[in-house]
C-alpha positions as CSV (number, residue, x, y, z in Angstrom):
1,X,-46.0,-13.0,18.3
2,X,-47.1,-9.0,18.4
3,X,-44.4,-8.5,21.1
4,X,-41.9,-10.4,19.2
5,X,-42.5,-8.1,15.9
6,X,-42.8,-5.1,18.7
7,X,-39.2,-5.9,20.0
8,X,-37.8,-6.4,16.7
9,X,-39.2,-3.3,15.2
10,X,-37.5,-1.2,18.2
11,X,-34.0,-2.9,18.1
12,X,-33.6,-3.9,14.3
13,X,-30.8,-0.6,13.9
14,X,-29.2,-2.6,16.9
15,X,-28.7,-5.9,15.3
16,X,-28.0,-4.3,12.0
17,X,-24.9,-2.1,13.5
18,X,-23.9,-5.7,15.3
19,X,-24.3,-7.8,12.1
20,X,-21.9,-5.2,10.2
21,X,-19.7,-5.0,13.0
22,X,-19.1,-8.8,12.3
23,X,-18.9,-9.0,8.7
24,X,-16.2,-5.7,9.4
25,X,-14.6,-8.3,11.5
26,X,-14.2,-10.9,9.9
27,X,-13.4,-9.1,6.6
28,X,-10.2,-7.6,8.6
29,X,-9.5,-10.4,9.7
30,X,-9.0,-12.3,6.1
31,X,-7.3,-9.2,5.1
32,X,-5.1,-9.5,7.9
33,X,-4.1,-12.9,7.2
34,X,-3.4,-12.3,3.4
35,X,-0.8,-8.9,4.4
36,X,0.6,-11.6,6.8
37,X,1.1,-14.0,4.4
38,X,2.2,-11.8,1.6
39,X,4.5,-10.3,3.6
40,X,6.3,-14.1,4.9
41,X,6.7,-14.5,1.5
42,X,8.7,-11.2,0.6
43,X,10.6,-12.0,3.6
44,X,11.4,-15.4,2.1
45,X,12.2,-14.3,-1.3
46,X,14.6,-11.8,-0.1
47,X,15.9,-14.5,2.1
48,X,16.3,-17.0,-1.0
49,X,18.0,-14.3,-3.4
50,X,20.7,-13.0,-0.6
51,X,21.8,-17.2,-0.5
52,X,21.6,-17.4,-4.1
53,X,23.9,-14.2,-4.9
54,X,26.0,-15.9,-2.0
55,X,26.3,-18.9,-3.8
56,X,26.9,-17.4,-7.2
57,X,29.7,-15.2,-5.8
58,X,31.5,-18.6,-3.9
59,X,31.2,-21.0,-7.4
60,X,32.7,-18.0,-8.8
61,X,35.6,-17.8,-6.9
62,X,35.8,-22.1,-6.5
63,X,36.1,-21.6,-10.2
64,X,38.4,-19.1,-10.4
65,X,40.7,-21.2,-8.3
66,X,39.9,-24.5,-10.7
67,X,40.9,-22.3,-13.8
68,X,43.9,-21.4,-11.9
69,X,44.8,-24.8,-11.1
70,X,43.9,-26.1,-14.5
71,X,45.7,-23.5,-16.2
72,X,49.0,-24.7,-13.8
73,X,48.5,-28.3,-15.2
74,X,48.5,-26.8,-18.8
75,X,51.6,-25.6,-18.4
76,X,53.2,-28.4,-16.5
77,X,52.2,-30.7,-19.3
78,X,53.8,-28.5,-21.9
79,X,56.9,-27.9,-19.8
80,X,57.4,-31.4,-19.9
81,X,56.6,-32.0,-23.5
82,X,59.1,-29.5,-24.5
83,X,61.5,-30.4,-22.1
84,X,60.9,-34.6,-23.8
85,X,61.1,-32.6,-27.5
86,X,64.7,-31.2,-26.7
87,X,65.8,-34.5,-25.5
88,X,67.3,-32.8,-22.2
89,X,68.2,-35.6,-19.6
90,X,65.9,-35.6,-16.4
91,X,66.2,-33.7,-13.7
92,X,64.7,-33.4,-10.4
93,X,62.4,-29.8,-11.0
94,X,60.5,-31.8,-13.7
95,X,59.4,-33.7,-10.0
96,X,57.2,-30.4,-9.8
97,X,56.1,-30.3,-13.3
98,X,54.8,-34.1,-12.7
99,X,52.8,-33.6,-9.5
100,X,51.0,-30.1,-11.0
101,X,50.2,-32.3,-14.5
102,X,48.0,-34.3,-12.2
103,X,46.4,-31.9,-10.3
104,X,43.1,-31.5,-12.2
105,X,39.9,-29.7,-11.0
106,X,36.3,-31.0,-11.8
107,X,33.6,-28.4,-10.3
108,X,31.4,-29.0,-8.1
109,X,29.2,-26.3,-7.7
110,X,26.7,-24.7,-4.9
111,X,23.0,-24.8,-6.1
112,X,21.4,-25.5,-3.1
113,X,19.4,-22.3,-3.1
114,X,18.5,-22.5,-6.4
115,X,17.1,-26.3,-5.8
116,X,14.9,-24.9,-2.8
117,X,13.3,-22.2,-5.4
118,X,12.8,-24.5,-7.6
119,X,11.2,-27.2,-5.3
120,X,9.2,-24.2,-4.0
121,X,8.6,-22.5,-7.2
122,X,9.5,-19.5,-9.4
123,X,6.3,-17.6,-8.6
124,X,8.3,-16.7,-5.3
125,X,10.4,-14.0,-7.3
126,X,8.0,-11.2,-8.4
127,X,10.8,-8.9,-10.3
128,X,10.3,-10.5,-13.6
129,X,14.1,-9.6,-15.5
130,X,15.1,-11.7,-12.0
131,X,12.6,-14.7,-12.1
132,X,13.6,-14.9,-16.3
C-alpha cells in the first residue's frame, strides 16, 4: 500500500495534466458538434429563403398572367353585352369575344417552401422582421 501512495505521490501532476487533457477533449468536441450543427442550419435556412423568394417571384408572375387573362374575359363579356344592347346582328369576330369570355383563371399557387418551414418550424429564420 506505501508503494502505491509512493507512486501516486510522484505521478499525480501526470494524471492531472491527462485528466484535463480529456475533459479539453471532450469539451472541443461538444463544441465542435454544436458550430457543426449551427452552421447546417444557417445553410438550410439560406437554402429555404432563396426557394421561397423563388416561389414568391413565380406566383407573382402566374398571377400577373391570370389578371391578364381575367382582365381579357372582362372585356370580352362587355363587348358582347354592348354589342347584344345595340341590337347589331351577329357576326363571326364576336367567335373571339365568346372563346376569351370563357377563359377564366383560378390560381394555384407555389407554397411548397413555405409548407417545409412550417413543418420544420419558424425558429429556422433568426432575422426576426423575416420570420414575422
Amino acid at each position: 500500500m506505501k508503494n502505491t501512495l509512493e507512486f501516486l505521490n510522484n505521478k499525480w501532476t501526470g494524471y492531472l495534466l491527462e485528466t484535463f487533457v480529456i475533459i479539453v477533449s471532450i469539451l472541443s468536441a461538444f463544441m465542435l458538434d454544436s458550430w457543426h450543427e449551427e452552421r447546417k442550419e444557417r445553410k438550410f435556412e439560406h437554402e429555404v429563403l432563396i426557394e421561397i423568394r423563388s416561389s414568391i417571384q413565380s406566383n407573382i408572375e402566374f398571377l400577373d398572367r391570370g389578371i391578364r387573362t381575367n382582365n381579357r374575359a372582362i372585356n370580352s363579356c362587355q363587348l358582347i353585352l354592348d354589342y347584344f344592347d345595340t341590337g347589331l346582328p351577329y357576326n363571326d369576330s364576336l367567335d373571339t369575344y365568346f372563346s376569351q369570355s370563357l377563359m377564366w383563371f383560378y390560381p394555384s399557387l407555389e407554397n411548397n417552401a413555405y409548407e417545409s418551414l412550417k413543418s420544420y418550424g419558424l425558429h429556422l429564420i433568426t432575422n426576426d422582421s423575416i420570420r414575422e
